[in-house]
C-alpha positions, 0 to 999 in steps of 0.5 A: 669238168677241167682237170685239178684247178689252181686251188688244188694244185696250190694245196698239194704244193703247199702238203709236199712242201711240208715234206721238207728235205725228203721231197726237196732232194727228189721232187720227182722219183725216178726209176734207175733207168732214169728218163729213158723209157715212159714212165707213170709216177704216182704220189701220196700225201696224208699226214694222218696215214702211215706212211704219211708220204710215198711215191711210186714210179714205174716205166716202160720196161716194169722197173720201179722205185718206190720211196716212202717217209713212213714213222719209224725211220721218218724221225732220223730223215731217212726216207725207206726207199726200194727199187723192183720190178712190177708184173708184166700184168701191172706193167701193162694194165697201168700204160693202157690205163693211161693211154685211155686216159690220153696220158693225163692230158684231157679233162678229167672229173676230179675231185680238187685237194680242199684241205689238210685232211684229204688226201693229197694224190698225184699222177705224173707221166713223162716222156721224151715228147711231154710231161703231164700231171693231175692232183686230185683227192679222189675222181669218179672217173673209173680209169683214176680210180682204178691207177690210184687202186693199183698203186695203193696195193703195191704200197700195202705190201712194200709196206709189210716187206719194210715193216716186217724187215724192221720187226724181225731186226727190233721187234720179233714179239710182233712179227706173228701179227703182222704176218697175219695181218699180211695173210689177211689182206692177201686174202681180202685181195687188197695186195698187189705184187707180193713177190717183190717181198719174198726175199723178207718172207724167205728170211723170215721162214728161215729165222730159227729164232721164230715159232714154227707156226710164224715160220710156216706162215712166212713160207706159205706167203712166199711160195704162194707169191711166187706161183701166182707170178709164175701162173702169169698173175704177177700178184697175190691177192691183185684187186682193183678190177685190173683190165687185162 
């Protein structure tokens, strides 16, 4: 099997591209240490979705940028954007998953982008010696799907943080069901590095303006993100079978 063939690199250019001027102005996202250290970015596009396009990048050292066009600020042109640090854990787990991989310079079984309605994926890797990328929509192959995993989860919950930090400011009616929905995932282990949102859970548990019963939940989100990354987990609710 060869890697993303030209139809599927021919869809995925043609689905960025009708990201406009976001993925214009950043073709490919950067952590704010730049190009110093390796670094794994992952893309997703899908117009049904919510958020329709994201990225991720993570380097060497555990610094991440994470840029998304979600609905509610999509419509003004400015893309909802977060620098962060991963785990040690995720850290780790995403470069020995692509080392395994030889950096995405092998074959690898995909499944190519065959229409707008699939899911348009991208895993990059650049380093000082070379740079590499696949396209794909899905793969059997278990290194692929366990890389897309990870960087699905940390979307989920970067995505709670945006949300929640939107409600609180525009919305507080909603803010108790989607706290819920948030301890709902984290139960079902399909969040990935929920410390990163604490500081919107810490404002939340401290906003005198919410029932005690959202107050409460925010907290306990909060306080358990945190001893999970301080038991070494560097997440709550981690899933995806993560290697060690």
């Amino acid at each position: 099997m060869r890697i993303a063939g030209y139809s599927s690199r021919f869809s995925v250019i043609v689905l960025l591209a009708l990201c406009g001027e976001l993925f214009a102005r950043n073709p490919q996202l950067k952590t704010k240490t730049g190009l110093r250290f390796p670094t794994v970015v992952f893309t997703s596009v899908l117009w049904s979705a919510e958020p329709a396009y994201y990225s991720i990048a993570v380097d060497a050292t555990g610094t991440a940028t994470y840029q998304s066009a979600p609905e509610s600020v999509g419509r003004t042109g400015v893309p909802y954007s977060i620098n962060f640090y991963v785990s040690d854990r995720t850290r780790r787990t995403i470069f020995n998953v692509a080392r395994e991989l030889d950096f995405f310079r092998g074959e690898i079984e995909v499944q190519p982008v065959s229409a707008a309605t699939d899911k348009a994926l991208t895993l990059m890797y650049h380093d000082l010696g070379f740079n590499t990328q696949i396209a794909y929509s899905s793969s059997p192959n278990s290194d692929i799907e366990e890389l897309t995993s990870i960087f699905e989860e940390v979307s989920e919950t970067l995505e709670y943080g945006r949300r929640l930090a939107y409600l609180q400011q525009h919305d507080r009616k909603k803010i108790a069901a989607e706290l819920k929905a948030l301890q709902a995932d984290a139960d079902r282990h399909v969040l990935r590095e929920l410390q990163t949102i604490t500081p919107v859970l810490r404002g939340l548990s401290a906003d005198s303006g919410l029932d005690a019963d959202s107050r409460r939940m925010a907290q306990s989100l909060a306080d358990g993100a945190m001893r999970h990354v301080q038991g070494g987990l560097g997440a709550a609710g981690a899933g995806g079978g993560s290697k060690p």
